[in-house]
N, C-alpha and C positions, 0 to 999 in steps of 0.2 A: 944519238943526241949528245949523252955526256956533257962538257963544260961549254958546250957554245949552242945549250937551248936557246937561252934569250938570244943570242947577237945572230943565230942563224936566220940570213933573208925567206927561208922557206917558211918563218914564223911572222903570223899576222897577231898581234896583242891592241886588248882594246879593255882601256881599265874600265871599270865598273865606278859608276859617281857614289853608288850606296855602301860599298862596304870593301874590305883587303883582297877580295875574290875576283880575280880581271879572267876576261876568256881568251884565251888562243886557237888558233886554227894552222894544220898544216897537215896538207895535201886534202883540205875540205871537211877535216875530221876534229871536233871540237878538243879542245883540254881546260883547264883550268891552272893559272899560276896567281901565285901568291908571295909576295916579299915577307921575310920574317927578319926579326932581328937573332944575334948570333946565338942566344941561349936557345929558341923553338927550333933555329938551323940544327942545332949540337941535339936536342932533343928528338926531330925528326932522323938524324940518322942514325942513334938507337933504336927508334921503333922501327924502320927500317932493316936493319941489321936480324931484329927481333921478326919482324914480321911484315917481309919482303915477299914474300909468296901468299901472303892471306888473300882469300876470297873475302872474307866478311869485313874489312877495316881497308880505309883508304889510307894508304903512306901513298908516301909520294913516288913517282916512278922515273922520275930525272931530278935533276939540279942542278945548277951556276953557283958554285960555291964563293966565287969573286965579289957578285951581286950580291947571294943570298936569296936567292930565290927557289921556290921548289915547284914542278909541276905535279898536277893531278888529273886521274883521268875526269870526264866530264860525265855528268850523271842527269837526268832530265828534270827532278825537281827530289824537293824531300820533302820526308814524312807528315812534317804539319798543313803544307800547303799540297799534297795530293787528297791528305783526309778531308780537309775544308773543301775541294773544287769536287769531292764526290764522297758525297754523302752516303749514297747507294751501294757502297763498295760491300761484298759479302761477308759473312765473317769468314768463311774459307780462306780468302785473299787477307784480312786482316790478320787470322794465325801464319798464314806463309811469311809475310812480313815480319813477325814478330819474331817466328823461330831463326830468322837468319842475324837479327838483332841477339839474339840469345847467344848464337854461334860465334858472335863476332866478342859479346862478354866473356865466354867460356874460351877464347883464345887470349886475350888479356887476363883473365883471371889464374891461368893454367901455369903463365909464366909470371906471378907479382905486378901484373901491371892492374894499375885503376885509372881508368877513363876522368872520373872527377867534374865529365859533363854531358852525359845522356839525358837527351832532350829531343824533342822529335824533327828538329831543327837542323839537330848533327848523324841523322837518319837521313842515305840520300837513298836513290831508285830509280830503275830504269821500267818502263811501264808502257803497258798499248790496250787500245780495247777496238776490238774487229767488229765489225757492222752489225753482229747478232749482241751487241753491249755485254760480250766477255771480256772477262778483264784478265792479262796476261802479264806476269811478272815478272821483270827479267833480275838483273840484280841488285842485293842490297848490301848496303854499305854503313859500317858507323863510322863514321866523320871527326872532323875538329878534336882531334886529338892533342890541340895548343897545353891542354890542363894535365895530361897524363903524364902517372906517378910511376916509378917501379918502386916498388916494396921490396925490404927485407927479406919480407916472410907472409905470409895470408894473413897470419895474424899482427900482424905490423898495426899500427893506430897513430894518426898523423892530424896535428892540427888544420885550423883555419880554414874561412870558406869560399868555397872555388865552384864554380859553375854557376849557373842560372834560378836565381832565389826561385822562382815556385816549380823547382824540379828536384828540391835539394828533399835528403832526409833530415827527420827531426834534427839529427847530432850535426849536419850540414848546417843547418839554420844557425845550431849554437856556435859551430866552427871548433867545435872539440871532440876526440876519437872518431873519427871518419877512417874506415877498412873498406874493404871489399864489401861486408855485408851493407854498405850506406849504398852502393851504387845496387845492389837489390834492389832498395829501396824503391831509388829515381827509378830502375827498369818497371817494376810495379806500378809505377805511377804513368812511366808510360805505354803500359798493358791498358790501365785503364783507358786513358784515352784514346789508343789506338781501336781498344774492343766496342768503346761506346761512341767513339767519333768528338767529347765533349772535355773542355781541359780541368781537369781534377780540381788542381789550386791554382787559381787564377783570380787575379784583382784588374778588373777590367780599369778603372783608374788608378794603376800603379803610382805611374808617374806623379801625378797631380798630387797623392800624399806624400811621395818623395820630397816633394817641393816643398811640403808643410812640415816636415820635419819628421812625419810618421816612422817610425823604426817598420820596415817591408818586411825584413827577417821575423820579426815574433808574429808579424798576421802570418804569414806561409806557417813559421811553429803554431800558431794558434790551429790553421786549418789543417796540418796535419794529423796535430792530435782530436779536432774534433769529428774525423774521418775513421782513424782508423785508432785511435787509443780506448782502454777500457772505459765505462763511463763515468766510474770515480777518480780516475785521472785526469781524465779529461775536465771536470769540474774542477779538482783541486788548481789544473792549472791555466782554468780559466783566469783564476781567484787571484792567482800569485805571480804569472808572467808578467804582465804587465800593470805598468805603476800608474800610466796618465789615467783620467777620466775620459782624455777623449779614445782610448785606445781601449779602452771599456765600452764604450758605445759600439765602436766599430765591433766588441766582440759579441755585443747582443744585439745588433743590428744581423749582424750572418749567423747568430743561433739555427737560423729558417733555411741556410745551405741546402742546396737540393743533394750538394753531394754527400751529406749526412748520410744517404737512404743506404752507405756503405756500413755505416754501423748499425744503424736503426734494419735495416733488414726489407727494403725497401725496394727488392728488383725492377720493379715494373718501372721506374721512374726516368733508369737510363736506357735506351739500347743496347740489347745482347747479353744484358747483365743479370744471368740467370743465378742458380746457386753455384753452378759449378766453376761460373768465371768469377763469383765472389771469390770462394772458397782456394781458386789459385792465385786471385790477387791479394789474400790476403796472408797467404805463404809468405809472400816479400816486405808487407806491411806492416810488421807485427813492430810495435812502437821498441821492444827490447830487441834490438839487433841481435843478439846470442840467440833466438830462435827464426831469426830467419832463414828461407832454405836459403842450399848455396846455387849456382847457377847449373850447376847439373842435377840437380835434385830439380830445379825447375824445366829443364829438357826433357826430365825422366818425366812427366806428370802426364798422368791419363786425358787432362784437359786438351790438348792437344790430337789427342784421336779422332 
């Protein structure tokens, strides 16, 4: 392929109206290409460089350096929209998924890199289910690597916020010392939903307060900490985050959160959420980033057996 992907006649491209993601075909076999501009160009071929052989992260596997374009291979859907079209999926199948998400952290995490946007969105998958309604898994991928950092050092700590507000950790939300242990964080958050089918932090009318002027960052902070912070914090910073009245309303109107039932102790509430899946999501949860585990400590865990 090399420099005459796009111009070669054996390639069929058909942009996508929705989004920067257009599909290709050549010789009947799907891919995916995308335009980027020169900085994500420069930044995909270090991750590349870096992690050109990975199983678990998709770089890209050609390019038109002229264009600026880079291809990908094609994957059948990801992680948010396989969870929602099957709700019935085992949890067997949902920890397979998960561990190869883990695999793909622990290869960025091993060389300084941070993702910056784990979300179940940038989870792709290839997948089948044969006539007795088994479900078979082929590969999975972490995705949309546009936000990824390399670091210094593990302990490196870098401003401002980047990725998807209700996947972010608390210090995400704030947009100050974000590491390695912040994307713990988002991966716990999306443990949870992957293990109960249901999205943690989520403001079904985002938008509509966007448009009011609602600060979206301090509700996702709000819901974080009233999930998974101790419950004297969790008050104090009921009290103190926010200034409006109506952003006070909005925090005692979700007092009633069903996803509370993660602090309150409330298994039965979600799916598959016994003690043991609390107990390792909240390895990643822990509001003080310095006791979070790190990504092999979360491979290493019995939960997984």
């Amino acid at each position: 392929m090399g420099e005459n992907v796009v111009d070669a006649a054996a390639w069929s491209f058909r942009p996508s109206p929705s989004h920067d993601m257009h599909l290709a075909r050549c010789d009947h076999r799907p891919y995916v290409w995308k335009p980027v501009n020169a900085s994500a160009f420069n930044l995909s071929r270090k991750l590349k460089q870096d992690f050109g052989n990975s199983r678990y992260l998709r770089v890209h596997i050609d390019q038109n350096e002229k264009q600026r374009v880079l291809l990908y291979e094609y994957f059948k859907t990801d992680l948010r929209s396989f969870l929602n079209t099957n709700p019935d999926l085992p949890l067997g199948v949902r920890k397979a998924i998960l561990r190869q998400v883990a695999l793909a952290l622990k290869e960025l995490h091993d060389k300084n890199w941070i993702h910056l946007d784990v979300k179940p969105q940038s989870v792709m998958l290839d997948w089948d289910r044969d006539e007795n309604g088994r479900y078979s898994i082929g590969r999975v991928v972490l995705a949309d690597l546009d936000w990824a950092r390399h670091l210094s050092s593990a302990e490196e700590l870098i401003d401002g916020r980047a990725g998807h507000d209700m996947w972010r950790s608390p210090e995400g939300q704030v947009g100050e010392g974000i590491g390695l242990p912040s994307e713990i964080f988002s991966f716990g958050l999306l443990c949870l939903f992957t293990i109960t089918g249901t999205e943690p932090i989520h403001l079904d009318d985002a938008e509509r307060l966007k448009a009011l002027g609602v600060d979206i960052d301090n509700i996702m902070l709000r819901k974080s900490l009233a999930m998974f912070a101790p419950l004297p914090l969790w008050r104090l910073a009921r009290d103190e985050i926010m200034c409006s009245w109506s952003l006070r309303d909005l925090i005692n109107d979700a007092n009633h959160d069903k996803y509370a039932c993660i602090l309150q102790g409330q298994y039965n509430v979600l799916p598959n959420l016994d003690f043991e899946a609390k107990r390792f999501i909240m390895r990643m949860t822990n509001i003080d980033m310095r006791r979070r585990a790190t990504i092999q400590q979360i491979l290493d865990d019995l939960w997984w057996d």
